[in-house]
C-alpha positions in Angstrom: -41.6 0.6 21.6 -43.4 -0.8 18.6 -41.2 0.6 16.6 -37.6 -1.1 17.8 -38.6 -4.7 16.0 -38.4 -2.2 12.7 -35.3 -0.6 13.9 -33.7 -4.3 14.6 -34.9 -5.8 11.3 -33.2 -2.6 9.2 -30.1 -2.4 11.2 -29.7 -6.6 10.7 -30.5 -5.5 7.1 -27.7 -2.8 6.5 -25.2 -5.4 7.5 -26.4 -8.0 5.5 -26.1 -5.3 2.6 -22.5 -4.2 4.2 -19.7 -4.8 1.6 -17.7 -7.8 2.2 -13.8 -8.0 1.8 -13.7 -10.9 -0.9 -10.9 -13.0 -1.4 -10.4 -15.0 -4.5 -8.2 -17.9 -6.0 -4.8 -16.9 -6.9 -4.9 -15.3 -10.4 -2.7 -16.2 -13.6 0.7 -14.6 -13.7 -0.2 -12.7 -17.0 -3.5 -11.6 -14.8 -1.0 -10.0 -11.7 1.1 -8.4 -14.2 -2.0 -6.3 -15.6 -3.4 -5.7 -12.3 -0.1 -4.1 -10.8 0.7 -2.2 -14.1 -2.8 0.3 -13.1 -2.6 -0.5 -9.2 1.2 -0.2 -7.9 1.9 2.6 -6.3 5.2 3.6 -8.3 2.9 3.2 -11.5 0.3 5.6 -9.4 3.4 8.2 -8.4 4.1 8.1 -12.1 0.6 9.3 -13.8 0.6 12.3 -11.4 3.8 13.3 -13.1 2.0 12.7 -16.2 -0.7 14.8 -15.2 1.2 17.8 -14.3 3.7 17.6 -17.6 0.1 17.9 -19.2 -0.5 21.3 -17.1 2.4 22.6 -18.0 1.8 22.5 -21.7 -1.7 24.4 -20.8 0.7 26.9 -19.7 3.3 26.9 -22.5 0.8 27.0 -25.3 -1.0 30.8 -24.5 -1.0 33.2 -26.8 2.6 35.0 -27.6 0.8 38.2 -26.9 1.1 39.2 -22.9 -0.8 41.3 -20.9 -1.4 44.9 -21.6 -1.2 47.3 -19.1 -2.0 51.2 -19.1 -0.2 54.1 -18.0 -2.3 56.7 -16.8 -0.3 60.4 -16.1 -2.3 63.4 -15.5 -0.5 66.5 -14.6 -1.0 70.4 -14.6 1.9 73.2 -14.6 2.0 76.0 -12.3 4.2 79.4 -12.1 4.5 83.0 -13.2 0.8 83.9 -13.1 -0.2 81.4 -16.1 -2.3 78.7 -15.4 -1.8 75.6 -17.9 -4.7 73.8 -18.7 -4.7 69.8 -17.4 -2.9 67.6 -19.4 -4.3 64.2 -19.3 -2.0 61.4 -20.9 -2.3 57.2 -21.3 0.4 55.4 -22.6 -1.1 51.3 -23.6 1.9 49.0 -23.7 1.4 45.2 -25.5 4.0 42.7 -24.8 4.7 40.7 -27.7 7.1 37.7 -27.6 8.8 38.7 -31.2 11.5 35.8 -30.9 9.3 32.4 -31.1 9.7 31.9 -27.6 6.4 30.8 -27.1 7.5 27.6 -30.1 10.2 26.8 -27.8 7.6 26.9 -24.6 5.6 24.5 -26.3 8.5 22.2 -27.5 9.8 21.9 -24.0 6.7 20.4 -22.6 6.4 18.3 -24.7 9.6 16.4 -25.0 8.6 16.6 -20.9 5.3 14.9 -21.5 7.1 12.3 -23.4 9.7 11.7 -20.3 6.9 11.8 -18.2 5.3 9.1 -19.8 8.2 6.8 -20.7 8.3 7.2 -16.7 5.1 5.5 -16.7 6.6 2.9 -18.5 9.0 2.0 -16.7 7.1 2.1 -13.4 4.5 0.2 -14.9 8.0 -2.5 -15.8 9.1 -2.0 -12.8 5.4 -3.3 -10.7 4.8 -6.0 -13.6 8.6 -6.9 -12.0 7.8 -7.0 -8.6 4.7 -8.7 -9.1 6.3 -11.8 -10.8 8.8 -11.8 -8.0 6.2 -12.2 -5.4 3.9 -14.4 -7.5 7.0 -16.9 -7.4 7.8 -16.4 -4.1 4.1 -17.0 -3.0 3.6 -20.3 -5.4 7.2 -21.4 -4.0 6.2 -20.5 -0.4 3.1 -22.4 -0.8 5.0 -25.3 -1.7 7.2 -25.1 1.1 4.0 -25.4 3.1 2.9 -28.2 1.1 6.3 -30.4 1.6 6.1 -29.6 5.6 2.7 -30.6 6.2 3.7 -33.5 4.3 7.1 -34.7 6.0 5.3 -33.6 9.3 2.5 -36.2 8.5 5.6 -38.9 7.9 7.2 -37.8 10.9 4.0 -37.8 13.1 3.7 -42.2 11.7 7.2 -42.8 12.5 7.0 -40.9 16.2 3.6 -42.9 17.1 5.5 -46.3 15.5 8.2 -45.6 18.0 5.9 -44.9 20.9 4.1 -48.4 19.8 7.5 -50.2 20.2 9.0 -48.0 23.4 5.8 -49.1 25.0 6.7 -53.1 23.8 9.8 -52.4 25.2 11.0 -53.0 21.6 13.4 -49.9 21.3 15.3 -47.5 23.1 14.1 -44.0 24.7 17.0 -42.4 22.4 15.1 -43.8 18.9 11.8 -42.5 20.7 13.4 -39.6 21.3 14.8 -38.5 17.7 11.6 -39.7 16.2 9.6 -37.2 18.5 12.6 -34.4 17.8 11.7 -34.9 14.1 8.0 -34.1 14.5 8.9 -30.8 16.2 11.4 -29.8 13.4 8.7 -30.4 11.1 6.2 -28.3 12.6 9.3 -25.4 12.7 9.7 -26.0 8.8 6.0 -25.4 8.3 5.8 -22.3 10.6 8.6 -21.2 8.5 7.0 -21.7 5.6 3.8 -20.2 6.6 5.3 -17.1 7.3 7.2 -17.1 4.1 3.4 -17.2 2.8 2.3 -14.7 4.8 4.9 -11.7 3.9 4.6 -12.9 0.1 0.9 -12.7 -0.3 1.1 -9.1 1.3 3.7 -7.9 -1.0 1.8 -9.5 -3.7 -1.3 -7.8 -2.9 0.1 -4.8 -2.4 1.6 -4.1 -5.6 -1.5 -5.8 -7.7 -4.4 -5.1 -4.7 -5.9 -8.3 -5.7 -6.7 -9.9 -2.9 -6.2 -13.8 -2.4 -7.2 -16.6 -0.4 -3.9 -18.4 -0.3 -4.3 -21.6 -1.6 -1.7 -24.1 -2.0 -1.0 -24.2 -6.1 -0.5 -27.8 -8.0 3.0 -28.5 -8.0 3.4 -28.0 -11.6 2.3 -24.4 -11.8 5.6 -23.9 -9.3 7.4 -24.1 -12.8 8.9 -20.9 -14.3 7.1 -19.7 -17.9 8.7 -21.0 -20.5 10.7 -18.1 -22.2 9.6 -17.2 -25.8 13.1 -16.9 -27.2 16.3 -18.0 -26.8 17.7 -14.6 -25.2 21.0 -14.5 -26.5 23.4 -11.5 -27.1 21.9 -10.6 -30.0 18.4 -10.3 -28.8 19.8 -8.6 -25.7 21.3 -6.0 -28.0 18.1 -5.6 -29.6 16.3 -5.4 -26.7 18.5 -2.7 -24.8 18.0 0.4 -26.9 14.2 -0.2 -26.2 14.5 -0.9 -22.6 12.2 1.6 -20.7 15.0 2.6 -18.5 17.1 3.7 -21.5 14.3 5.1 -23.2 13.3 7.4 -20.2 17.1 8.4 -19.4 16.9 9.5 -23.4 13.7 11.2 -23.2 15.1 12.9 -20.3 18.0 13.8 -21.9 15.7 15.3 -24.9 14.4 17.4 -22.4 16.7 19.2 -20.8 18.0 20.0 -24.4 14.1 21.4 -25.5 14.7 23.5 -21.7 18.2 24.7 -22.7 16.9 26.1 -25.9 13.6 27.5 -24.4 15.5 30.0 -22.1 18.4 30.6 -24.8 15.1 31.6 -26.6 13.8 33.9 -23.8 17.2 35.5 -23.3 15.5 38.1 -25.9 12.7 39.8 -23.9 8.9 40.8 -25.2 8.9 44.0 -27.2 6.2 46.2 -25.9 4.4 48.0 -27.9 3.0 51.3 -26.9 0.0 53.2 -28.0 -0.1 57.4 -26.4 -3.5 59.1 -26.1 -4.8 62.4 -24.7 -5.1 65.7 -23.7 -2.0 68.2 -23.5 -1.6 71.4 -21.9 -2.6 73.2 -24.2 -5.9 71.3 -24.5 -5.0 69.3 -27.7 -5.6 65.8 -28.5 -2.5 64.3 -28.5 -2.0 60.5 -30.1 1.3 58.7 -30.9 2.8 55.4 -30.6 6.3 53.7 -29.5 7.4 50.5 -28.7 9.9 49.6 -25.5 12.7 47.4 -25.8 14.9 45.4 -22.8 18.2 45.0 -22.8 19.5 41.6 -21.2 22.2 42.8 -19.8 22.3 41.6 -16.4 19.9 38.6 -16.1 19.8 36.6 -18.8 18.2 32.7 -17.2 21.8 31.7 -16.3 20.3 29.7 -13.2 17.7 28.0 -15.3 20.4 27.2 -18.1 22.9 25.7 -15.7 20.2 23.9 -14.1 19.3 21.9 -17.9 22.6 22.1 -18.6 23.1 20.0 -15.4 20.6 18.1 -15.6 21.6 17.3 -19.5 24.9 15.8 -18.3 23.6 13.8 -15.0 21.1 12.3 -17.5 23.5 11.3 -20.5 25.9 9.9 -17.6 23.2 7.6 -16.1 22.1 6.5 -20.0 25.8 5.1 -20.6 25.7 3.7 -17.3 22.4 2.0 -17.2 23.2 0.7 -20.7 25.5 -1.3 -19.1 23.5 -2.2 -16.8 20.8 -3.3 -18.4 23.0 -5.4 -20.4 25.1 -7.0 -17.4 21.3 -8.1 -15.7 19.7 -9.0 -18.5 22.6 -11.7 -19.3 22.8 -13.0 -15.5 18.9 -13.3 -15.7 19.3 -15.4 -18.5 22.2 -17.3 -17.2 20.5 -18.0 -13.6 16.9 -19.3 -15.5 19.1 -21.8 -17.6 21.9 -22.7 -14.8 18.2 -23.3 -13.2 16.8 -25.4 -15.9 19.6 -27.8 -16.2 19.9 -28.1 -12.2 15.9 -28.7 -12.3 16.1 -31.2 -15.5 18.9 -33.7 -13.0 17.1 -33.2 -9.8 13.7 -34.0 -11.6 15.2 -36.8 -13.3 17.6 -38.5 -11.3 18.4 -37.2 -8.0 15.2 -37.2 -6.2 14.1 -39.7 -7.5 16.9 -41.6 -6.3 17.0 -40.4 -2.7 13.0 -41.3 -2.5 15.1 -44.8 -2.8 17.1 -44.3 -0.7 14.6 -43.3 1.8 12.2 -45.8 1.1 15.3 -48.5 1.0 16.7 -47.4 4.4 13.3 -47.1 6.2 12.8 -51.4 5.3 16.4 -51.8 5.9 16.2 -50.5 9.7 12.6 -52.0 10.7 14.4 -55.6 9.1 17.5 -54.5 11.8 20.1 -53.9 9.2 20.8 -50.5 9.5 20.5 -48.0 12.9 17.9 -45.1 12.5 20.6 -42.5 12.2 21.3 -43.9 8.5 17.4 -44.1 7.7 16.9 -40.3 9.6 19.9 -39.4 7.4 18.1 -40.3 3.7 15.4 -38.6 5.0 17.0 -35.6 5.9 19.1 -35.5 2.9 15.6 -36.3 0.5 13.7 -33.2 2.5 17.3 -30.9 1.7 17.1 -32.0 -1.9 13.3 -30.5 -2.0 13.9 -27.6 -0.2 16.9 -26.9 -2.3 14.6 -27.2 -5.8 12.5 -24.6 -4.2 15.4 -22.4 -3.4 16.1 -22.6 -6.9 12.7 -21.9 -8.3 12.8 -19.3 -6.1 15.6 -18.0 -7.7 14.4 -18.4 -11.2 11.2 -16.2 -10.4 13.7 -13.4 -9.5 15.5 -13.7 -12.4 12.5 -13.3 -14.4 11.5 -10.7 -12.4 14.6 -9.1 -13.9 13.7 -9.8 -17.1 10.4 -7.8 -16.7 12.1 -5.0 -15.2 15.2 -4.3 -17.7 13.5 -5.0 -20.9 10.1 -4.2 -21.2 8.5 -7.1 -22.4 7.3 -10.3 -21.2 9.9 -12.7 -21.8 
C-alpha cells in the first residue's frame, strides 16, 4: 500500500511527459510550399518509384558473365561378354552475353531513373500546387469568418435598437422582425464560413502535415503574391519545354526507346561456353572444349517490344497533348490573376468604398424618417455582396496560381 502514492506520482509523471499534438500560427506561403514538397502523399508515392528504378539498376549492372552450371554424365557399356570400363564425363558451360546486352541493361535503367525522378518533380509541383490552393482558400475562408462575425455584430446593434423602439412603441413588429431575420442570416454566413475553414485547414494540413491553430490572418495577407514577371507568351513559351509534366512525358518517352533497344539487344542469346573433362571407356583422360549457341527462332521478346513500343507511342501522344495543355492553363492562369487585379484595383478604390456610403448614408437617412428600412437593409445587403464577391475573387486568384505552380515548375 505504501507503494501506490509512488505508482500515482509516476503515472501523473508519464503524462506530463506524454507528447502533445502542437498547433502553431499559420506558416508563410513559401514555408507550405516546402513542407508539402517532402510531406504530400503524391510526392511520398513518387520516391518509392524512385527507389525501385534504383533497384533495378542493381540488377541491370551484374556482370555479363551468367551462371555456370555443370553437366555431370557417368555411364558404362554392357554386351557380348566385354565389360567397358566406367566412363565418367563433365561438361562446364559459361554463359556469356557476347552482344553488349548487359550496356543496353544498364542504359534502360537509367533513362528509367531519370523518369522516375522527373516524376518526383512533378509530384512535388503538383503538392507545392495544391498547397497554395488551400493556403488561399484557408486565408480567404478566414476572412469570410472575419466579415460575418463583423456584420453579425452590426446586425445584433440594429436588432436590439429595434427591440428598444418596438418596446417604445416607436416602430412596427415587421421592422423588428427583419432586423431580428438579419441577425440569424448572419450567424448562417458565419457557420458557412466556418466550415469553409474547417475543410480548408484539413486539406491544408494534409498535403503539408503542418498543423495550425486557425487564426484569422490580417486582411492584407488575403492578397495574392505579386508575380515576378510579366508572364506573357514569350515567357510561357519558354517556360513550357521545362514544365515538369513535359519533361516527365519526355523522359518517359526516352525510356521506352532505351527498353525497345535493350530487348532488340537480347534478341541475340548468351553464348555458352563449354569446358569437357574426364574419364572414357577406355580409362583415358579425356578433355575438350565447345561452346553452345541459340537460335532465336521462335521467341524473340516480341511481347516486351510491343509493350515499349506501346508505351513509346501513348507517351509521345500525351507530350503533344499536354503541350497544349500546359500552354492553354498557363495563359488562363495569367488571364484570371490580372482580370482579378483590375476587378480588385475598382472594388478597392471605388466601389466599396462607395457603398460603405451608401450604407452609412441610408442608415442616418431612415433613423431621420426619410427613407423606409428596406432601402437602408438593401445598401447593406448590397455592401456585404460586394465583400463576399472580392473574396470570391481572391479565391479565384489563389487557384489560378495554384495553376501556375502546377504547369510550370516554378514559383511564379
Amino acid at each position: 500500500m505504501k507503494s501506490l502514492p509512488r505508482l500515482i506520482v509516476a503515472a501523473a509523471a508519464i503524462v506530463c511527459a506524454a507528447p502533445s499534438v502542437a498547433r502553431a500560427e499559420l506558416p508563410t506561403l513559401t514555408q507550405a510550399i516546402e513542407a508539402a514538397k517532402t510531406h504530400a502523399l503524391v510526392v511520398v508515392e513518387a520516391e518509392e518509384q524512385v527507389h525501385v528504378a534504383n533497384a533495378q539498376m542493381k540488377g541491370a549492372r551484374l556482370s555479363a558473365i551468367g551462371n555456370p552450371y555443370i553437366d555431370l554424365q557417368v555411364d558404362k557399356g554392357f554386351g557380348n561378354g566385354v565389360q567397358q570400363e566406367l566412363q565418367v564425363l563433365t561438361y562446364s558451360y559459361i554463359p556469356i552475353d557476347v552482344a553488349g546486352q548487359r550496356g543496353k541493361r544498364v542504359d534502360e535503367a537509367e533513362r528509367l531513373i531519370a523518369w522516375r525522378k522527373m516524376g518526383l518533380t512533378s509530384s512535388e509541383w503538383i503538392a507545392a500546387g495544391e498547397a497554395a490552393a488551400a493556403y488561399g482558400e484557408l486565408l480567404v475562408s478566414s476572412s469570410r469568418v472575419v466579415e460575418a462575425k463583423a456584420g453579425e455584430a452590426t446586425a445584433r446593434e440594429e436588432a436590439k435598437y429595434f427591440q428598444g423602439r418596438y418596446d417604445a412603441k416607436d416602430t412596427t413588429l415587421y421592422e423588428k422582425s427583419i432586423a431580428e431575420a438579419e441577425v440569424a442570416r448572419w450567424v448562417q454566413s458565419r457557420a458557412e464560413a466556418e466550415l469553409r475553414v474547417a475543410s480548408s485547414r484539413a486539406r491544408f494540413e494534409q498535403v503539408t502535415g503542418m498543423l495550425t491553430d486557425g487564426s484569422p490572418p490580417a486582411p492584407a495577407s488575403v492578397l495574392l503574391p505579386a508575380l515576378r514577371g510579366t508572364w506573357d507568351d514569350g515567357q510561357i513559351a519558354r517556360v513550357v519545354d521545362r514544365a515538369p509534366s513535359i519533361s516527365r512525358l519526355a523522359a518517359e518517352k526516352s525510356y521506352w526507346d532505351a527498353s525497345i533497344e535493350r530487348y532488340e539487344r537480347e534478341k541475340i542469346p548468351p553464348v555458352s561456353f563449354e569446358i569437357i573433362a574426364g574419364r572414357g571407356s577406355a580409362g583415358e583422360a579425356r578433355l575438350g572444349g565447345g561452346a553452345v549457341f541459340t537460335f532465336p527462332v521462335t521467341r524473340r521478346y516480341q511481347a516486351e517490344i510491343a509493350r515499349a513500343e506501346s508505351g513509346r507511342e501513348h507517351a509521345h501522344r500525351q507530350l503533344d497533348l499536354y503541350r497544349g495543355i500546359v500552354v492553354t492553363r498557363l495563359r488562363a492562369a495569367r488571364d484570371a490573376i490580372a482580370a482579378v487585379n483590375r476587378a480588385l484595383d475598382e472594388l478597392d478604390k471605388n466601389g466599396i468604398p462607395a457603398l460603405e456610403r451608401a450604407v452609412s448614408t441610408s442608415v442616418e437617412a431612415f433613423r431621420a424618417g426619410k427613407i423606409d428600412l428596406t432601402r437602408a437593409m438593401l445598401a447593406r445587403r448590397d455592401l456585404a455582396i460586394a465583400r463576399a464577391r472580392r473574396l470570391d475573387l481572391l479565391e479565384a486568384s489563389w487557384r489560378a496560381y495554384a495553376d501556375l505552380l502546377i504547369f510550370s515548375g516554378e514559383l511564379p
